[in-house]
C-alpha positions as CSV (number, residue, x, y, z in Angstrom):
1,X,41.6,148.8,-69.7
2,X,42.2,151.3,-72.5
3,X,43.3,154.9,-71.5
4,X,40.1,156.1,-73.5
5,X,37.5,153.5,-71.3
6,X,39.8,154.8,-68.8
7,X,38.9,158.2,-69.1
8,X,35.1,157.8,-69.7
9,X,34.9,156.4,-66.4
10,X,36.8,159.3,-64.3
11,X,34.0,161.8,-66.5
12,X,31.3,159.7,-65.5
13,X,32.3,159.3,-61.8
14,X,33.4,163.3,-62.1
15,X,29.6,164.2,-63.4
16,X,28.0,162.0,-60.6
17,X,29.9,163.7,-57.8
18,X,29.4,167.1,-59.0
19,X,25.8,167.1,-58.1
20,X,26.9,165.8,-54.6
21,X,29.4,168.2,-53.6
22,X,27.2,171.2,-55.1
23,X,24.5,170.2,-52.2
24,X,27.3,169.9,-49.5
25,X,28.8,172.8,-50.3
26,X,25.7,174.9,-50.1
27,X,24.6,173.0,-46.7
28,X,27.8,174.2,-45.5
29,X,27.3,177.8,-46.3
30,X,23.9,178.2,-45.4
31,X,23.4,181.1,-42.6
32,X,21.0,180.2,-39.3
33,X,17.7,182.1,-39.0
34,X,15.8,182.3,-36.4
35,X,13.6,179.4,-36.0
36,X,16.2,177.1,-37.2
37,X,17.4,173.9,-35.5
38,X,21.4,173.0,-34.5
39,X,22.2,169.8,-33.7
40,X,25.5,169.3,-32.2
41,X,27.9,166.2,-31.2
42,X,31.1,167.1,-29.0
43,X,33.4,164.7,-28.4
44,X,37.0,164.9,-26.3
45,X,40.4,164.5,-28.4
46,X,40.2,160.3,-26.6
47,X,36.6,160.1,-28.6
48,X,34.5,160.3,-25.9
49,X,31.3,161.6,-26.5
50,X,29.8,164.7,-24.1
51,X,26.4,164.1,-24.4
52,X,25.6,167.1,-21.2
53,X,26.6,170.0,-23.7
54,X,25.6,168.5,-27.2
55,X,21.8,167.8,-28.5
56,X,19.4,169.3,-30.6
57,X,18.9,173.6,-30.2
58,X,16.3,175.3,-31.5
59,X,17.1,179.1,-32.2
60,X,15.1,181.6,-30.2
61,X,13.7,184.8,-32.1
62,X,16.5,187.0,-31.7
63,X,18.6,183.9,-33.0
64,X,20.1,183.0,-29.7
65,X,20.7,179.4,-28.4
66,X,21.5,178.3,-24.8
67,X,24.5,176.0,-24.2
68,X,26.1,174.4,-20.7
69,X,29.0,176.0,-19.6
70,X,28.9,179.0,-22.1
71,X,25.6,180.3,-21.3
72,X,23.6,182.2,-24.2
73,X,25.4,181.9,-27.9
74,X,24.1,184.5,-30.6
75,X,24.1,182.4,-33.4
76,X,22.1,183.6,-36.1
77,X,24.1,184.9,-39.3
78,X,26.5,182.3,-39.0
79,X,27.1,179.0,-41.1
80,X,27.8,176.1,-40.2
81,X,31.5,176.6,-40.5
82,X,31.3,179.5,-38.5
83,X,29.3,177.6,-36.2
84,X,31.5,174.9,-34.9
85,X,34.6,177.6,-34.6
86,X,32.7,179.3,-32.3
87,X,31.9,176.2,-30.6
88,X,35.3,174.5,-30.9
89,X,37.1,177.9,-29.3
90,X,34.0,177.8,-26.3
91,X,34.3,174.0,-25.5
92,X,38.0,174.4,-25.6
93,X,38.2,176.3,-22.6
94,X,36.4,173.2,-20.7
95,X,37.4,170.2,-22.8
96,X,41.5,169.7,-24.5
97,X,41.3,170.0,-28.3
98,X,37.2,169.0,-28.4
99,X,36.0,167.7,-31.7
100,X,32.6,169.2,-32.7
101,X,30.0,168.2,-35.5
102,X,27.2,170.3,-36.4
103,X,24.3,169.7,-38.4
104,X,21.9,172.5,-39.3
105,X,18.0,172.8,-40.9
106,X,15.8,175.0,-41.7
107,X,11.9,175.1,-40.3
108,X,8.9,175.5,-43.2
109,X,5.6,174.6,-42.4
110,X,3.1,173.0,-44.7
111,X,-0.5,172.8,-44.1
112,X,-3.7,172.5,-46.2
113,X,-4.7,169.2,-48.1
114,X,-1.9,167.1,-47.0
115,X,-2.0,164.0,-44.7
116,X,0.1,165.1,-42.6
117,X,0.7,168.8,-42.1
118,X,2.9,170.4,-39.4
119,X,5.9,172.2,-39.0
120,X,9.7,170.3,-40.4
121,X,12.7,170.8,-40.3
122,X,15.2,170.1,-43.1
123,X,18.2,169.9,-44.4
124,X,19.4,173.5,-46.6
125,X,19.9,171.1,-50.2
126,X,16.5,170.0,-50.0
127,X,13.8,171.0,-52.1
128,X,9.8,172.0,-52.1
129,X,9.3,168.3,-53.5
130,X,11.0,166.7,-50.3
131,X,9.5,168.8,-48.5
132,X,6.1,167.7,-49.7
133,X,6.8,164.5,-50.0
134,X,7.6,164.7,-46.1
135,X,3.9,165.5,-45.4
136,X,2.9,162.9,-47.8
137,X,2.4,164.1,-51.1
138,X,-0.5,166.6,-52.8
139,X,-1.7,164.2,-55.4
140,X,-4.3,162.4,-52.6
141,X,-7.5,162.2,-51.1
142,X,-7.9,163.4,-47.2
143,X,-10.5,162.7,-44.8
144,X,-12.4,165.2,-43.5
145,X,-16.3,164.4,-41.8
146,X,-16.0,161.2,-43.5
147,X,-16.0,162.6,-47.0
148,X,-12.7,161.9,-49.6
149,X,-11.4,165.6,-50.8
150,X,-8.6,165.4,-52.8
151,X,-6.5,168.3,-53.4
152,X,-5.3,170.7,-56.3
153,X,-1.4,170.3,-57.0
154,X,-1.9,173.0,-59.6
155,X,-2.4,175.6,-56.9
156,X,0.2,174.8,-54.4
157,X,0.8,178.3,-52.5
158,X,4.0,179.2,-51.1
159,X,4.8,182.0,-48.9
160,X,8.1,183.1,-48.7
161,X,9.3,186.7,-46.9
162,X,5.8,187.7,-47.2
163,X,5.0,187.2,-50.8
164,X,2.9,184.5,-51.8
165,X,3.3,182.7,-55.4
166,X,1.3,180.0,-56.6
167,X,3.4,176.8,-57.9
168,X,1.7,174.3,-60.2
169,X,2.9,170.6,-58.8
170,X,0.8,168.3,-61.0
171,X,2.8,165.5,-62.5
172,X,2.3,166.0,-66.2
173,X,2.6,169.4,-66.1
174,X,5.5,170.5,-63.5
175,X,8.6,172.2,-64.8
176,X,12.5,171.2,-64.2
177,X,12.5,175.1,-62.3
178,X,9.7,174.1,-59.5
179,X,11.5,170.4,-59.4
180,X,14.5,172.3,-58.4
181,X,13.6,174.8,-56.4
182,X,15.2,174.5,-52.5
183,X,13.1,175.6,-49.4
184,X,14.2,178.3,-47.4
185,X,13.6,178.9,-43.4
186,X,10.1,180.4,-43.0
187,X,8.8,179.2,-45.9
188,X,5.4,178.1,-45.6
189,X,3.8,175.4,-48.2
190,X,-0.3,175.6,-48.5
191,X,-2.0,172.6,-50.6
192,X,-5.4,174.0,-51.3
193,X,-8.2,171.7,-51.9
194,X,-10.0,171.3,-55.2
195,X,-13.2,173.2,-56.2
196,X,-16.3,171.6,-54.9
197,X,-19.0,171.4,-57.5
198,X,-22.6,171.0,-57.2
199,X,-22.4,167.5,-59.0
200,X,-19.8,166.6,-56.9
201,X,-21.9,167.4,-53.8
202,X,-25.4,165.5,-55.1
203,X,-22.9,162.1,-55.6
204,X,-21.3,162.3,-52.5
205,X,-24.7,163.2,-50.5
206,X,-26.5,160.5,-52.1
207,X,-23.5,158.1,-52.0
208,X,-24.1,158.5,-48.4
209,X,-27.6,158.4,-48.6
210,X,-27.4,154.8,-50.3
211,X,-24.7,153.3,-47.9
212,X,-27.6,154.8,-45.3
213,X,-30.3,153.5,-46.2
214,X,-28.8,150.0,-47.5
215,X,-27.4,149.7,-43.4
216,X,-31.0,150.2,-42.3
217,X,-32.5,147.5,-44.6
218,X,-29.4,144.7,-43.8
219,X,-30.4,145.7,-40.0
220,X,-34.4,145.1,-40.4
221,X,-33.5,141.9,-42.5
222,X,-31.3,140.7,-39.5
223,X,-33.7,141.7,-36.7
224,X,-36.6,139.8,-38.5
225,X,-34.5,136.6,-39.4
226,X,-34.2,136.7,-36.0
């Protein structure tokens, strides 16, 4: 191999990683919130795991978290760096040389015309796209007394700190900025549903009115063929 193909290669494998250890990096340095969740694996210097003081922690609202042995942990402010010194110096004093992993995310909650609305909890890199494409996506139809309403990605609300912004998530119109944009703890992602219109109403109504009616004739056809 030439020392040109060479060095195309090491750019191309240099520009794929980039991306990569960008999102690491900032999940590393992302500070706990109240509301957040910890989830944390200790193991002793022989590998054995210590499942009594590890699991998932969800911090309280004065960003507190309770953990065996060391009691209540004021953990809010810290990254996840931070994090596992302060767990690695606690543990110590119970367990020789304990090795700790921590993973951290942030809650948001999404409601409105989504099928499946709730509170998640995700990782710091990801963004408002993942996060509705967790609840299943805004360009759909849900259920609701039997009718189809389908929702308006062009007036996606988020909340964020108290300020509400309207973001435009339809396909052919989105911009690179909302594609990119990461969720932060609290936010909270509202899919309205579209306008109703009169028309809309009279097909629907009589939609339902045909299906109706059509039942009741296949029923007196059955009864009398009977």
């Amino acid at each position: 191999m030439s020392s040109r193909a060479r060095r195309t290669l090491l750019l191309a494998g240099l520009l794929a990683w980039a991306p990569q250890a960008a999102r690491s990096q900032q999940a590393s340095s992302y500070v706990l919130q109240p509301g957040d969740k910890v989830t944390i694996d200790v193991f002793t210097s022989a590998g054995a795991r210590v499942d009594v003081v590890g699991g998932e922690r969800i911090l309280d609202r004065n960003g507190d978290i309770y953990l065996p042995y060391l009691g209540t942990v004021h953990v809010s402010g810290l990254d996840q760096v931070s994090l596992r010194d302060v767990l690695v110096a606690g543990f110590g004093g119970f367990y020789s040389e304990p090795v700790i992993n921590v993973k951290v995310q942030l809650r948001i909650n999404i409601t409105g015309a989504v099928p499946r609305p709730g509170q998640y909890f995700m990782d710091p890199t990801a963004t408002l796209m993942d996060a509705l494409s967790l609840a299943g996506g805004v360009n759909v139809e849900y259920a609701v007394a039997g009718s189809q309403i389908p929702a308006d990605p062009r007036r996606v609300q988020l909340i964020r700190a108290g300020e509400r912004r309207t973001v435009n998530f339809h396909p052919a119109e989105i911009a690179e900025e909302t594609l990119q944009t990461v969720v932060r703890s609290g936010d909270w992602i509202h899919v309205p549903a579209q306008n109703r219109t009169r028309v809309r109403d009279e097909v629907m109504f009589w939609g339902t009115m045909l299906s109706f009616v059509t039942g009741v004739i296949s029923l007196v056809f059955i009864l009398n063929k009977g």
